[in-house]
C-alpha positions as CSV (number, residue, x, y, z in Angstrom):
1,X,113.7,102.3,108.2
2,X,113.6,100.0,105.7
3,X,111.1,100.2,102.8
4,X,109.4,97.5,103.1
5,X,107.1,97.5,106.8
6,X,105.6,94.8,109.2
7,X,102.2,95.5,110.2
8,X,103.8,96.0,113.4
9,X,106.3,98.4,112.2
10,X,103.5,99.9,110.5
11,X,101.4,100.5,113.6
12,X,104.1,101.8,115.2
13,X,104.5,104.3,112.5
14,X,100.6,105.2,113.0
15,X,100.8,106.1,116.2
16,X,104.2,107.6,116.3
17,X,102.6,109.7,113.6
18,X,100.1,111.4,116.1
19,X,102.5,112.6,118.3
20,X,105.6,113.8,115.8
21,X,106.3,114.8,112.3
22,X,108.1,111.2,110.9
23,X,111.0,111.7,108.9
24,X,110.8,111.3,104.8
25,X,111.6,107.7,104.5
26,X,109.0,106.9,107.3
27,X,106.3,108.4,105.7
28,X,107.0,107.0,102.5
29,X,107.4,103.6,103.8
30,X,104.2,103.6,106.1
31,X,102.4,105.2,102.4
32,X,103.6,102.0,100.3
33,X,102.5,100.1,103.0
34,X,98.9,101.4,103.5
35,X,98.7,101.2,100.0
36,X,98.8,97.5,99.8
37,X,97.5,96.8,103.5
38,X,93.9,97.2,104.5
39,X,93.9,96.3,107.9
40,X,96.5,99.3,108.3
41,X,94.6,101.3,106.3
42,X,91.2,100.7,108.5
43,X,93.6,101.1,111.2
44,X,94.6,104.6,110.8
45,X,91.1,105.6,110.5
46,X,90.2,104.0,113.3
47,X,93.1,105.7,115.1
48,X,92.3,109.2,113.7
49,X,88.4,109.2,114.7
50,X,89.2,107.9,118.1
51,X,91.9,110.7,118.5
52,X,89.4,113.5,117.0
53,X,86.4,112.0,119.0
54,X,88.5,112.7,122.4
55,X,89.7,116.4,121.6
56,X,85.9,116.8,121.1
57,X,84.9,115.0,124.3
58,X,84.6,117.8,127.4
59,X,86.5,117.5,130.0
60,X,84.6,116.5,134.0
61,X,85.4,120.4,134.5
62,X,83.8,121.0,131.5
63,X,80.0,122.7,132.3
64,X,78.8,121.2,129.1
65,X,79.0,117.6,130.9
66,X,77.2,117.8,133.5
């Protein structure tokens, strides 16, 4: 991966990043890049509340939603 990310690489990174543990040089390029990129930036947050906000979310089995 080359140092210097896309927005698009980025993203990719972001989500890949949910999922899987990226290797050193990923995770040091999507850090450079966040640091300079705000949309990224607001991005991952985004990402990361909408990922905690549905492990909190009950299931339709779940007696607490009905």
């Amino acid at each position: 991966m080359a140092i210097r990310l896309s927005c698009r690489e980025a993203s990719r990174l972001i989500s890949q990043g949910l999922d899987r543990r990226l290797s050193l040089g990923d995770r040091i390029a999507l850090r450079l890049h966040l640091f300079v990129c705000d949309a990224c930036t607001r991005l991952t947050r985004h990402v990361r509340f909408l990922r905690r906000a549905l492990k909190s979310y009950p299931g339709p089995d779940d007696p607490r939603s009905h």
